[in-house]
ZALO-891862 format. One line per field, with one value per residue: x, y, z of N, C-alpha, C, O in turn; chain. Coordinates in steps of 0.2 Angstrom, whole numbers. Layout:
N
n.east: X|...
n.north: Y|...
n.up: Z|...
ca.east: X|...
ca.north: Y|...
ca.up: Z|...
c.east: X|...
c.north: Y|...
c.up: Z|...
o.east: X|...
o.north: Y|...
o.up: Z|...
c: A|...
This chain:
230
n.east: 129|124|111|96|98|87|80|73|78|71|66|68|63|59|46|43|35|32|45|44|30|39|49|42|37|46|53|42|43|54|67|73|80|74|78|88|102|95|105|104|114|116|104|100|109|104|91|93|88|92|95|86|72|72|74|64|54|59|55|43|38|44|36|26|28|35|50|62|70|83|92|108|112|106|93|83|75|62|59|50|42|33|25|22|16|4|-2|-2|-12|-24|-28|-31|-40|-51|-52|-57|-69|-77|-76|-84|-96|-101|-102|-111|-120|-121|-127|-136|-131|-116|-111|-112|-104|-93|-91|-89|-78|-68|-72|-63|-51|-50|-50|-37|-31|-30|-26|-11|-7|-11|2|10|17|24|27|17|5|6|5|-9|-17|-17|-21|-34|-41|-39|-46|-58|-59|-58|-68|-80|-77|-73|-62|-54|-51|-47|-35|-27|-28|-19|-7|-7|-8|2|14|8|13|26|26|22|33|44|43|44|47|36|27|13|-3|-10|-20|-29|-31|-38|-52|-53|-55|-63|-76|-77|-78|-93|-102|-101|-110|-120|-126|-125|-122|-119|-111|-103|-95|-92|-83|-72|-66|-63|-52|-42|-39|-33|-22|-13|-10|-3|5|15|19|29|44|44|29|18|11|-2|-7|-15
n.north: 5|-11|-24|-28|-43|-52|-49|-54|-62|-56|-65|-66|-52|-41|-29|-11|-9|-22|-22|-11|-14|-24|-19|-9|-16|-23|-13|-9|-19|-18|-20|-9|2|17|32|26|26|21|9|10|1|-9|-13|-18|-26|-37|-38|-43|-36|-21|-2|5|1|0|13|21|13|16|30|30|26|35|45|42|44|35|33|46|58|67|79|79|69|57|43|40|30|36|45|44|57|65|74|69|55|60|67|56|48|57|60|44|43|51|48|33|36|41|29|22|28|28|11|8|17|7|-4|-18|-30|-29|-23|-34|-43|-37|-38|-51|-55|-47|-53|-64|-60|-53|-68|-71|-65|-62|-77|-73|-64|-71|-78|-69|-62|-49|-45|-52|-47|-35|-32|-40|-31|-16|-25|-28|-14|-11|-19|-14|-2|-6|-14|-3|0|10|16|24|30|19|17|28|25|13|19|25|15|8|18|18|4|7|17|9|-1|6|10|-1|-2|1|-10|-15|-14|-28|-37|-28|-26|-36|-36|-20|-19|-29|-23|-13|-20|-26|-15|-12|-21|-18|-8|4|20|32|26|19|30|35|25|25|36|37|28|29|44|35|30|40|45|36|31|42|46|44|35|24|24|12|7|6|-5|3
n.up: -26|-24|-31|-23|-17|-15|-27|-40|-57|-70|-84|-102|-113|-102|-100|-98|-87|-84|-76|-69|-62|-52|-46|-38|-29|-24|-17|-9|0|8|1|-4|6|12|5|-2|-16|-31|-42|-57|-66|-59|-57|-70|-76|-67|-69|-80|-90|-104|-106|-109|-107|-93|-90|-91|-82|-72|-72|-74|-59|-50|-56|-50|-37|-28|-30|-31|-42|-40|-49|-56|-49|-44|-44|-31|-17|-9|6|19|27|41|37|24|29|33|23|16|22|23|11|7|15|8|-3|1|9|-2|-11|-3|-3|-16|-17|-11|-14|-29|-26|-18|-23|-30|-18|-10|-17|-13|0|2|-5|2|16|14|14|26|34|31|37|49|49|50|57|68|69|68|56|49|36|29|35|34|18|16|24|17|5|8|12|-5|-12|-7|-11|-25|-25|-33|-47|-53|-62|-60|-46|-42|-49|-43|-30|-32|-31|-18|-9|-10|-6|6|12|10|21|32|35|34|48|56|68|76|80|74|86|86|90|90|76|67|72|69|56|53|57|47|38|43|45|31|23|32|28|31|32|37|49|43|37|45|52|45|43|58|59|48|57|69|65|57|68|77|68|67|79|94|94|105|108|102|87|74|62|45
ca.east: 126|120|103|95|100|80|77|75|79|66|65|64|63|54|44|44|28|33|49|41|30|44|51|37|35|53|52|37|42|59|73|78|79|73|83|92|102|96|109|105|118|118|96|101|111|101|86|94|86|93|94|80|65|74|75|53|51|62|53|35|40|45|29|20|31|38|56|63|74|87|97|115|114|103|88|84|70|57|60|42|41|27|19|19|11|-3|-6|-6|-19|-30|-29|-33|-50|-55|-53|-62|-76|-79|-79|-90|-104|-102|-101|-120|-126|-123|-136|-133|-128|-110|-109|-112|-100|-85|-91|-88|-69|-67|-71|-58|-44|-50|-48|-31|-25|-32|-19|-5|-9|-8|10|17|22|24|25|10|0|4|1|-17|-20|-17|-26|-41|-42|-38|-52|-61|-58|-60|-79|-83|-75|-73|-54|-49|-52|-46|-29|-26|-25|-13|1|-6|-7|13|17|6|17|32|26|21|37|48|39|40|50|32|24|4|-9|-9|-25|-36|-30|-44|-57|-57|-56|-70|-81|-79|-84|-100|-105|-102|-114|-127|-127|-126|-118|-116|-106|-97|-90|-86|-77|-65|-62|-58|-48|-37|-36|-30|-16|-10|-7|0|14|19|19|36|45|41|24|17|7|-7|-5|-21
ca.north: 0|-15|-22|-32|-50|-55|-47|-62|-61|-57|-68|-65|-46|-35|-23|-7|-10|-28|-20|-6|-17|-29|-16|-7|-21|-24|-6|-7|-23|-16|-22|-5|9|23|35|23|27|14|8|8|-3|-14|-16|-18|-34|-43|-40|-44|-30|-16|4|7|-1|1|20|22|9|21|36|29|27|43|50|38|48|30|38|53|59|72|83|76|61|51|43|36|28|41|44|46|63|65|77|64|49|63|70|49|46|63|57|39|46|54|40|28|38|41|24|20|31|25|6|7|17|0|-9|-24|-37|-25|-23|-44|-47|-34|-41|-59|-55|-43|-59|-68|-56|-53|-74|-73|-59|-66|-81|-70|-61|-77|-81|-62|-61|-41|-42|-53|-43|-27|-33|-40|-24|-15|-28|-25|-8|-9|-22|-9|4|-9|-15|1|-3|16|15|31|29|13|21|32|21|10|24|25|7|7|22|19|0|9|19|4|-6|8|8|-6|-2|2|-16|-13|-18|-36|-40|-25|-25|-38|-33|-15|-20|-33|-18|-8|-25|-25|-9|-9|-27|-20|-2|8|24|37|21|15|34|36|21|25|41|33|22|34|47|33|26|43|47|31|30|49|46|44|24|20|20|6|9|1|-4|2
ca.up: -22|-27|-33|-18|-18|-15|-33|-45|-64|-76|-90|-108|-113|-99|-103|-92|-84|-81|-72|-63|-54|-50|-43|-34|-25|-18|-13|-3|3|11|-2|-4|11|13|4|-5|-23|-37|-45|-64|-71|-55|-59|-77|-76|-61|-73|-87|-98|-107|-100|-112|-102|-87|-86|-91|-76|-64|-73|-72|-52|-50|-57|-44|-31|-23|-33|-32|-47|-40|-54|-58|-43|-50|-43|-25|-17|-7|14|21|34|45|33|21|31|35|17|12|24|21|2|7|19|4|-8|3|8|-10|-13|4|-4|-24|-16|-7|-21|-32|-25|-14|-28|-30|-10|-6|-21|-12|6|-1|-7|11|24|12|18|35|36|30|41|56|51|48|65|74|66|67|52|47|30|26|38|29|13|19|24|10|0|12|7|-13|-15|-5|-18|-31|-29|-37|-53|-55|-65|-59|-39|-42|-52|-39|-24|-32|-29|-11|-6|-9|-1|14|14|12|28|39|33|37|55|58|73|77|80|77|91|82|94|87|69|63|73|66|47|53|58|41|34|46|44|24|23|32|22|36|28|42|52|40|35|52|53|38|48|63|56|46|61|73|59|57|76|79|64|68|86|98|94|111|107|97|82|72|52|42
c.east: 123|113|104|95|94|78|78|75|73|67|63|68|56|52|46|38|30|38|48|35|35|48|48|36|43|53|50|37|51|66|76|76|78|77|89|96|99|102|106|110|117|111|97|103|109|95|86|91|93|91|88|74|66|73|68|54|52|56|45|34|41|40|26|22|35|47|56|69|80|94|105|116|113|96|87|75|67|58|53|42|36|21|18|15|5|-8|-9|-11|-25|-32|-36|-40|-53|-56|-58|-69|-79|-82|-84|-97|-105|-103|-110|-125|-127|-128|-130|-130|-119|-110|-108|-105|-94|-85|-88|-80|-66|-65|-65|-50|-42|-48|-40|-27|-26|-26|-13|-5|-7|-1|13|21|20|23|20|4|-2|2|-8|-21|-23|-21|-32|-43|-41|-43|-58|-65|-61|-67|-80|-84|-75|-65|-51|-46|-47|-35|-25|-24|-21|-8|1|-5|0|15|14|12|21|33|26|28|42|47|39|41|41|26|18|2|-11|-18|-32|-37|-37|-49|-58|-58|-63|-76|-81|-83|-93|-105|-108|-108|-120|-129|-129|-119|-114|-110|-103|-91|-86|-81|-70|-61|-61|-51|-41|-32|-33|-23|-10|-7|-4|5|18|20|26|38|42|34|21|11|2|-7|-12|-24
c.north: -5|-17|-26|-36|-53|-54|-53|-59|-61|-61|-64|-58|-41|-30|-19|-9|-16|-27|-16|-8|-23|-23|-11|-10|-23|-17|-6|-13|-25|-16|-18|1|12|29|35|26|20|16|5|2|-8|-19|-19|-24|-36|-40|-43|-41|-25|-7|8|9|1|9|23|20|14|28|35|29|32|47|49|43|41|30|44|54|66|74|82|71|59|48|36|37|35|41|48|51|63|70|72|59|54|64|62|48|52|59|50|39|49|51|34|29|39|34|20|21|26|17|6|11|12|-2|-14|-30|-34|-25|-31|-45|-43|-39|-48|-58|-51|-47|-64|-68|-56|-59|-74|-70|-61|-73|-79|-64|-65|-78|-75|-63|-54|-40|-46|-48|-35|-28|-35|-36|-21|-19|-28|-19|-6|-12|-19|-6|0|-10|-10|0|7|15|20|31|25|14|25|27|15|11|23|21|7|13|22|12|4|13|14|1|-3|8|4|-9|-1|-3|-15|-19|-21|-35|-36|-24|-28|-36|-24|-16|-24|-28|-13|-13|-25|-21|-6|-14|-24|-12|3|13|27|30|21|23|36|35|21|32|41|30|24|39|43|31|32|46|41|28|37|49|43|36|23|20|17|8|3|3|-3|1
c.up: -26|-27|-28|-19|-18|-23|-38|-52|-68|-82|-96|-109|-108|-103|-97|-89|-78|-75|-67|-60|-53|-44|-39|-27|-20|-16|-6|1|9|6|-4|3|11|9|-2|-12|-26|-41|-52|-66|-69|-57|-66|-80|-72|-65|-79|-94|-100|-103|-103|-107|-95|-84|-88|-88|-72|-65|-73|-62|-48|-51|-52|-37|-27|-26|-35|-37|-43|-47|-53|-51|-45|-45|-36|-23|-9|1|14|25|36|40|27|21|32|27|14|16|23|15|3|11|14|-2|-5|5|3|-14|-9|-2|-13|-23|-16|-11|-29|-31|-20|-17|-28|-22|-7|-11|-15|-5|5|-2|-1|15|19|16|23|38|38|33|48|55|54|54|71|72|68|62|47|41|26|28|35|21|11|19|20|4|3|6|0|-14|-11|-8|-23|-31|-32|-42|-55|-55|-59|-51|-39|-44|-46|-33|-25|-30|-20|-8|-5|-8|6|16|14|19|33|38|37|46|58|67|80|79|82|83|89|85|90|77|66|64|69|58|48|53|53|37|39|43|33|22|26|29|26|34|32|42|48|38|40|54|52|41|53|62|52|52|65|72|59|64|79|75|65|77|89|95|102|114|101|94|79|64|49|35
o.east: 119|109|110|91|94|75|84|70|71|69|59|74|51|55|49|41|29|38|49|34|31|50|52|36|43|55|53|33|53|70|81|70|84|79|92|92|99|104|106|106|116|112|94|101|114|93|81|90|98|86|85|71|61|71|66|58|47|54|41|29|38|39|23|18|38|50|53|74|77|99|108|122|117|93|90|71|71|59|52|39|32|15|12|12|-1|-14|-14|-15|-31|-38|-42|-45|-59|-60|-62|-74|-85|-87|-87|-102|-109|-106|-114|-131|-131|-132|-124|-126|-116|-104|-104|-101|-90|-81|-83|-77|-60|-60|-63|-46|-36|-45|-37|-21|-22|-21|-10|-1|-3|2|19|26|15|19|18|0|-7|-2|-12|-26|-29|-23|-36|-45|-41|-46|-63|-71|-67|-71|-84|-89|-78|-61|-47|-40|-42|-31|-19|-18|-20|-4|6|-1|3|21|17|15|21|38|30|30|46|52|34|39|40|21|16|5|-17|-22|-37|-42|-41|-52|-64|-62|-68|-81|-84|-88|-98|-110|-112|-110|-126|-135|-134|-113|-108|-106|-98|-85|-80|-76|-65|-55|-58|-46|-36|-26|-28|-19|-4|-2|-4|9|24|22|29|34|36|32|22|6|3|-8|-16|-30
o.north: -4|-14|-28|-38|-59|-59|-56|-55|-66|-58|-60|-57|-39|-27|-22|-15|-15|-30|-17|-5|-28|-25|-8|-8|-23|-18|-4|-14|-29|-12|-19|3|15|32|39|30|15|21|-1|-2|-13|-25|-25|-27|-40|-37|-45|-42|-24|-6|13|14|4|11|27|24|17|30|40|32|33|52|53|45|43|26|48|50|71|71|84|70|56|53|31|41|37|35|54|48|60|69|70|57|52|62|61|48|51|56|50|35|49|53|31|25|37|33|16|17|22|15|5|10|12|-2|-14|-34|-38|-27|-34|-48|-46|-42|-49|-62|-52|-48|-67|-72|-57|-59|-76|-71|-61|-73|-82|-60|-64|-79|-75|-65|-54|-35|-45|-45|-31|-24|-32|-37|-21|-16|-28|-19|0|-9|-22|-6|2|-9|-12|-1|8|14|19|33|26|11|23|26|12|7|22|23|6|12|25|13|7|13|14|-1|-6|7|2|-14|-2|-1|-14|-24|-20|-32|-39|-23|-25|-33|-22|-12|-23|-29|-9|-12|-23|-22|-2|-12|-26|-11|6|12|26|30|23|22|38|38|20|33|46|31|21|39|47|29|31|50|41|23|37|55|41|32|22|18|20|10|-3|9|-7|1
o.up: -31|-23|-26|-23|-21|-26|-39|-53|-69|-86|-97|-108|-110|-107|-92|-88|-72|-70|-61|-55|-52|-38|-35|-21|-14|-11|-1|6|13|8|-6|4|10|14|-5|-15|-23|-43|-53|-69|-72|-58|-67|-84|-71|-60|-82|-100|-96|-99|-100|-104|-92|-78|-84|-85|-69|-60|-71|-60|-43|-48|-49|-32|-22|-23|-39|-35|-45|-48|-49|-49|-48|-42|-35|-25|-5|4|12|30|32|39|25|16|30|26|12|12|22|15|2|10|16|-7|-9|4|2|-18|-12|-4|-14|-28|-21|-13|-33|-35|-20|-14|-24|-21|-4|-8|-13|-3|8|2|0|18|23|19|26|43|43|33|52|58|59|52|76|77|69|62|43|39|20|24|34|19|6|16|19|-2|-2|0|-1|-19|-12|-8|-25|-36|-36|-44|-60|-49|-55|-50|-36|-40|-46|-32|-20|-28|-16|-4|1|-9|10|21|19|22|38|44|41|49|62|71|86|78|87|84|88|82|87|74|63|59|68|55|45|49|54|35|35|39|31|16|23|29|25|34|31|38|50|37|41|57|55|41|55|64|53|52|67|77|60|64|85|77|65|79|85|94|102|119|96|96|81|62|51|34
c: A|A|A|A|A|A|A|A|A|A|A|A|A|A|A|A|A|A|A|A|A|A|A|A|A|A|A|A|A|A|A|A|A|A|A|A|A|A|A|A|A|A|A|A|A|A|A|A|A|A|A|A|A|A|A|A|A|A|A|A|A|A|A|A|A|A|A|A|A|A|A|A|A|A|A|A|A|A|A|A|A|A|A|A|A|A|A|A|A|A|A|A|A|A|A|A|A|A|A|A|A|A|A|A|A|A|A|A|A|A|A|A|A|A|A|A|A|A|A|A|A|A|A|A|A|A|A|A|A|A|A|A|A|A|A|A|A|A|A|A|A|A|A|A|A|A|A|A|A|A|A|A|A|A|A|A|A|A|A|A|A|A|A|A|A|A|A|A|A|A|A|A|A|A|A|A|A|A|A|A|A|A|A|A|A|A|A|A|A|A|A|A|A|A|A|A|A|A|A|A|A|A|A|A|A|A|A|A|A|A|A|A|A|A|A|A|A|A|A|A|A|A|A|A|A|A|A|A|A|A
């Protein structure tokens, strides 16, 4: 099968790295399906690299879990099942409460700087809300909660919920048949911001486990009813 017609050429000499997010990101942003083969040769000349680089990218992917290598096939992109959307969100409640609590024991100077880069996002998703447009909105999202993670500045959390971020898009995007409740989406990101601004713990771990429980009952739930991206 061929490479995705969206994929645009890398310049130069990619590194792996530089390929394996080029390719992260068309994943998590639909240009391959669910299931899909990658086509080595096809990725190899629309990159214009060598099979060198090429085959670390796929195998650093693979480690991430958003590629699965199967024995004499060859290697296809990840199909999400319902035990998976769950274990991604338990994970991701137990990443973000970690970073809830690590945040507010900063001090206020580290919580006002993440709140500051928060109301940024929430601006821009209230845009892209009003317009319906799916994959800014999940991107948004996701960058909501990784500059979440990030105020900590703790590598490791921070490490870890990179994997997630794009496996949680690869869930909402495959869903997409599932059109979130647009109206409530800002308001509840608004209220983790609230809650984390005025350093209100309990509330805010609540939130994060509202927030997760309702995402996961709402991407695993019937198509005919309509879910909400978190």
């Amino acid at each position: 099968m061929a490479a995705p017609e969206a994929m645009f050429v890398l310049e130069g000499r990619p590194t792996a790295q530089l390929i394996a997010d080029q390719l992260r990101e068309m994943i998590v942003q639909g240009g391959f399906s669910p299931g899909q083969q990658v086509n080595e040769s096809a990725l190899a000349s629309q990159l214009n690299t060598s099979r060198g680089p090429l085959r670390e990218a796929l195998q650093r992917l693979c480690q991430e879990g958003i590629l699965v290598s199967k024995r004499n096939r060859g290697v296809f992109v990840l199909e999400l099942t319902t035990a998976d959307v769950k274990e991604i969100y338990a994970v991701r409640e137990a990443v973000e409460l970690a970073a809830a609590n690590t945040l507010l024991d900063l001090g206020r100077e580290q919580v006002a700087d993440t709140v500051r880069e928060l109301k940024g996002i929430i601006k821009d998703m209230a845009k892209q809300v009003a317009a319906s447009d799916w994959q800014a909105i999940a991107r948004l999202d996701m960058q909501f909660h990784t500059a979440f993670v990030s105020g900590t500045g703790n590598t490791r959390l921070i490490r870890i919920y990179e994997t997630l971020a794009a496996e949680t898009r690869m869930c909402i995007l495959s869903l997409e048949v599932k059109y979130p409740r647009i109206d409530a989406l800002v308001d509840e990101h608004q209220g983790i911001l609230d809650l984390l601004e005025a350093g209100d713990r309990d509330g805010l771990q609540e939130a994060i486990k509202g927030h997760m429980s309702k995402a996961v009952e709402d991407l695993t739930s019937e198509p005919e009813v309509t879910g909400i991206i978190a």
